[in-house]
C-alpha positions as CSV (number, residue, x, y, z in Angstrom):
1,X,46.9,-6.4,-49.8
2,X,49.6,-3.8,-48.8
3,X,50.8,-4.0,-52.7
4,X,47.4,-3.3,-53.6
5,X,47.0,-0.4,-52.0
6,X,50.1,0.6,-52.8
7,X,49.6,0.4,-56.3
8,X,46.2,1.9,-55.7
9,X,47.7,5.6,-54.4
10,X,50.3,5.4,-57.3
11,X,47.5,5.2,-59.4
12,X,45.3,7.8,-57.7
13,X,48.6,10.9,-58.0
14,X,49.4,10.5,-61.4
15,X,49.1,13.6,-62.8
16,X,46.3,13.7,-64.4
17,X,44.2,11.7,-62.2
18,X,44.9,14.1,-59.4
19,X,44.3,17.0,-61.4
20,X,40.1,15.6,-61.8
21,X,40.0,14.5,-58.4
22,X,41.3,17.8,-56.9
23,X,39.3,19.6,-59.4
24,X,36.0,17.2,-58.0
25,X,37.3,17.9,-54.4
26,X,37.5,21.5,-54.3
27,X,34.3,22.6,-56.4
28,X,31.9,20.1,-54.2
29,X,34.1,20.8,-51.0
30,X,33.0,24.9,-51.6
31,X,29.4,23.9,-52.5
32,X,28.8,21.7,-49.1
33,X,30.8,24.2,-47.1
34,X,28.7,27.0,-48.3
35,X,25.6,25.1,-47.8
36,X,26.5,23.3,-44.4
37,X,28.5,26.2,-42.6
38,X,28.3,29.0,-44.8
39,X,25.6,30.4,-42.1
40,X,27.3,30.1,-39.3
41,X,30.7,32.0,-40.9
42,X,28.9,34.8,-42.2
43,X,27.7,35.2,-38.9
44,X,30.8,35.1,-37.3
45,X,30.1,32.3,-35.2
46,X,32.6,29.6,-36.6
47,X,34.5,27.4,-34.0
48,X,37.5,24.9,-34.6
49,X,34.9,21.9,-34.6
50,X,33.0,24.3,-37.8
51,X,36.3,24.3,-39.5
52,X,37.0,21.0,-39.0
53,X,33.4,20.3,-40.7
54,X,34.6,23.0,-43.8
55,X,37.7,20.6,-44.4
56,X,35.5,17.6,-44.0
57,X,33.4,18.9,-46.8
58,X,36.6,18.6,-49.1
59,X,37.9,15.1,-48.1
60,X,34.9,13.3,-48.4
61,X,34.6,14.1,-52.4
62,X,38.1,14.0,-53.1
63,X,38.2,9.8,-51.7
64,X,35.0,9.4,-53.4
65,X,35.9,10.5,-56.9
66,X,39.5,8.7,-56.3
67,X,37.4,5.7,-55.0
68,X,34.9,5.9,-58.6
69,X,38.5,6.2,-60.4
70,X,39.6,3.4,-58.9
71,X,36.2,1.5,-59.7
72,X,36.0,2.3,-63.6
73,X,40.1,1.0,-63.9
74,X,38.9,-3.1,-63.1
């Protein structure tokens, strides 16, 4: 199992795999920030817990296009 998952990350920052994923991460991680919070920072009214949301919103698509890269390699 721990080999596995090993084997998984090393697979996941090659290079070029990192490079899409990033890619993925940051362009939908802007899209749902500016949808989701993008209100409440123009206004001014952003708290830690909003930021914490805005970093959310990059995560999630960067370990789901890792997790569909992982998913077309089998």
């Amino acid at each position: 199992m721990l080999r596995a998952v090993r084997e998984a990350c090393r697979f996941c920052l090659q290079r070029r795999n990192l490079r899409r994923t990033l890619r993925i991460a940051l362009v939908v991680g802007v899209v749902l920030t500016l949808i989701n919070q993008g209100g409440v920072i123009t206004a001014g009214h952003a708290t830690t817990a909003t930021w914490v949301r805005c970093g959310l919103n990059f995560v999630v698509p960067f370990l789901v296009s890792n997790a569909g890269l992982l998913s077309g390699r089998s």
